[in-house]
DOMIDREN-811101 format. One line per field, with one value per residue (C-alpha): residue number from 0; x, y negated, z negated. Coordinates in steps of 0.25 Angstrom, whole numbers. Layout:
N
nr NUM	...
x X	...
y Y	...
z Z	...
This chain:
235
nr 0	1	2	3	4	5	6	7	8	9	10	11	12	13	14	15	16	17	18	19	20	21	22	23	24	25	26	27	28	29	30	31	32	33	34	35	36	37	38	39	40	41	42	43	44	45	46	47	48	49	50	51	52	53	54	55	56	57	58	59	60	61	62	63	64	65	66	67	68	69	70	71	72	73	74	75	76	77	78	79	80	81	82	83	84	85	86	87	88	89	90	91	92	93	94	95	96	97	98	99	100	101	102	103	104	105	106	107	108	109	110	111	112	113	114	115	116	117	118	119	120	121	122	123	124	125	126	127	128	129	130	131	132	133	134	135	136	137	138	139	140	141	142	143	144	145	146	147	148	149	150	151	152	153	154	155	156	157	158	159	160	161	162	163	164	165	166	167	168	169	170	171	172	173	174	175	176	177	178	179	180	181	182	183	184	185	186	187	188	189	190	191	192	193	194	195	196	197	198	199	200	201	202	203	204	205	206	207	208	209	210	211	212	213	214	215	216	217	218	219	220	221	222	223	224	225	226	227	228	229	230	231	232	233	234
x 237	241	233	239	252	249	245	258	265	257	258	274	283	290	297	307	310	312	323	328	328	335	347	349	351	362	369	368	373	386	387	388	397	407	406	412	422	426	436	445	447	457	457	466	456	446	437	433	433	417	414	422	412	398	393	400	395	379	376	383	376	363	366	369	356	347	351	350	335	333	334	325	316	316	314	301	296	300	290	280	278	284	281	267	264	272	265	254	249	245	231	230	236	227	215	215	204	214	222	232	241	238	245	256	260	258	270	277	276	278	290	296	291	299	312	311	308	320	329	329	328	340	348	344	345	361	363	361	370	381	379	381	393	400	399	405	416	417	419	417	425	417	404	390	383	369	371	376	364	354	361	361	345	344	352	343	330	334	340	327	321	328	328	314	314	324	316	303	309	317	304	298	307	306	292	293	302	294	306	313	327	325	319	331	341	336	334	349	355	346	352	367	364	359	373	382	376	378	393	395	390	390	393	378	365	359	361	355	343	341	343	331	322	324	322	310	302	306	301	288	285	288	277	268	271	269	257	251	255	250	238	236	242	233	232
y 56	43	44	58	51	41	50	59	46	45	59	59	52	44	35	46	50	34	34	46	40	27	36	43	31	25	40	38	23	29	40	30	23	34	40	25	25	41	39	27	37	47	39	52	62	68	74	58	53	58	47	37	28	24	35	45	40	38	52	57	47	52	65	62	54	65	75	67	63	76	80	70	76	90	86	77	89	99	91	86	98	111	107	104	114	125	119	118	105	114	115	100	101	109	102	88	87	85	97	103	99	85	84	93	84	71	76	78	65	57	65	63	50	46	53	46	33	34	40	28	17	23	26	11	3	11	7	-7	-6	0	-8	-22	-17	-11	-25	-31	-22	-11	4	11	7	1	-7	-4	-5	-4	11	15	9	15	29	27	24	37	46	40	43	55	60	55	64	76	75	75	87	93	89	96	111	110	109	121	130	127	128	141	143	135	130	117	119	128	114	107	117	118	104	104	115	108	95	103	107	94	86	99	96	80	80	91	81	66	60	65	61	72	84	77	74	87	92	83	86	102	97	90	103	111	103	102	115	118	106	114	130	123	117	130	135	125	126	140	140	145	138
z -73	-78	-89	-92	-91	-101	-112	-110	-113	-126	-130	-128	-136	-125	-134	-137	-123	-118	-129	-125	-108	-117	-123	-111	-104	-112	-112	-96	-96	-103	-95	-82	-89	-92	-78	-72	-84	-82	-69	-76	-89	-81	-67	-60	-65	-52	-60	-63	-50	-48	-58	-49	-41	-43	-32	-42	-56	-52	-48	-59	-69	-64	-63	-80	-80	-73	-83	-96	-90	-87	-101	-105	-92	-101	-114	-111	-104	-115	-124	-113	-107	-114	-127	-126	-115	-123	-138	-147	-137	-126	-129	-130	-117	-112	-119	-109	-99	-88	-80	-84	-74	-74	-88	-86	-74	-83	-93	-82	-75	-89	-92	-76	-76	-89	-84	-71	-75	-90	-78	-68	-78	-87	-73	-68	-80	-82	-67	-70	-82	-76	-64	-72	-79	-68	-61	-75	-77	-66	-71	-57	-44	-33	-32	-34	-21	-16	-12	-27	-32	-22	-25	-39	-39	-29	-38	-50	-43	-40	-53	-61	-51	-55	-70	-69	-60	-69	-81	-75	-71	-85	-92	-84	-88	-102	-100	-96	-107	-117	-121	-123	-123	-109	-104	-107	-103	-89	-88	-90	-82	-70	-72	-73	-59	-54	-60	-52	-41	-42	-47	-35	-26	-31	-17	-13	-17	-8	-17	-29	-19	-15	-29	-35	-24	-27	-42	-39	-29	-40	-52	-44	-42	-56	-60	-51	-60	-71	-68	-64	-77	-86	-78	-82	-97	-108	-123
């Protein structure tokens, strides 16, 4: 397998998607910037006070962060998997001394693998830098304890978790589809439901819990359908 992994590596053009992790990155730095700056730009208004408090702003900033990855999640897949499993490249595909399944599991470990690891170093490496300049020049009332941080690395973990899930039943209805832009579209209205669901209840980490672990059972069963149908395509 890890040899399988290596040569997906080779065949994709990872470069492109490490600058694409890299850009989304600085998108989500200035996204955790204006959520601590959005309460002091009309103090009175409600509808501001969610963003008020660090409890507030990290489960929204990852809510934004699973999404943007999510999206990421799609498009590798898109081009992992439906694009050569839909094209010209299937009979080379098919043409490897090695099962069927065994690749098809290798594109999607280096794609949720990819996602997971751009996720949580992005996510950490803006933590730390919103965590240096809030102790400079503070934006958000209150301190930054040990239980914010521990939340914050929870919510991460499991928000990585989702895009990747997310990422995987997007890509097999756009399989079915044999369309791209289907990929994408679900991958979206997934994460839409996921985000109502976090700004419905951002005092909680149970829901979003409960949530990725209903993501994650249904992304496996979806691995295991389309295993048995790449298993019996024809050329």
């Amino acid at each position: 397998m890890l040899n399988l992994l290596k040569l997906e590596l080779k065949k994709t053009n990872i470069r492109t998607y490490i600058i694409s992790a890299f850009i989304i990155g600085i998108c989500m730095l200035g996204f955790i910037y204006l959520f601590a700056y959005a309460p002091h730009i009309e103090p009175k208004d409600q509808d501001l006070k969610m963003f008020a408090g660090y409890e507030n702003i990290i489960p929204l900033f990852s809510t934004i962060c699973m999404f943007a990855f999510s999206l990421l999640s799609s498009a590798m897949f898109s081009k992992i998997v439906i694009e050569e499993y839909a094209g010209k490249r299937t009979l080379l595909l098919f043409s490897y001394p090695i099962s069927r399944k065994k690749v098809f599991l290798a594109k999607i470990a280096v794609v949720s693998l990819f996602v997971a690891a751009a996720m949580i170093i992005s996510s950490i490496s803006i933590f730390i830098i919103f965590g240096i300049s809030e102790s400079i020049s503070p934006l958000v009332d209150g301190n930054i304890t040990f239980g914010i941080i521990s939340r914050a690395a929870k919510t991460t973990f499991y928000m990585s978790i989702s895009a990747i899930a997310v990422g995987i039943i997007a890509m097999a209805i756009g399989f079915i589809k044999k369309s791209i832009p289907t990929t994408i579209i679900s991958s979206v209205l997934l994460c839409s439901l996921l985000s109502n669901i976090v700004v419905g209840t951002i005092s909680s980490d149970s829901p979003i819990i409960i949530f990725t672990i209903i993501l994650v059972f249904i992304s496996v069963i979806v691995i295991n359908i389309m295993t048995r149908k790449i298993n019996y395509m024809e050329v």
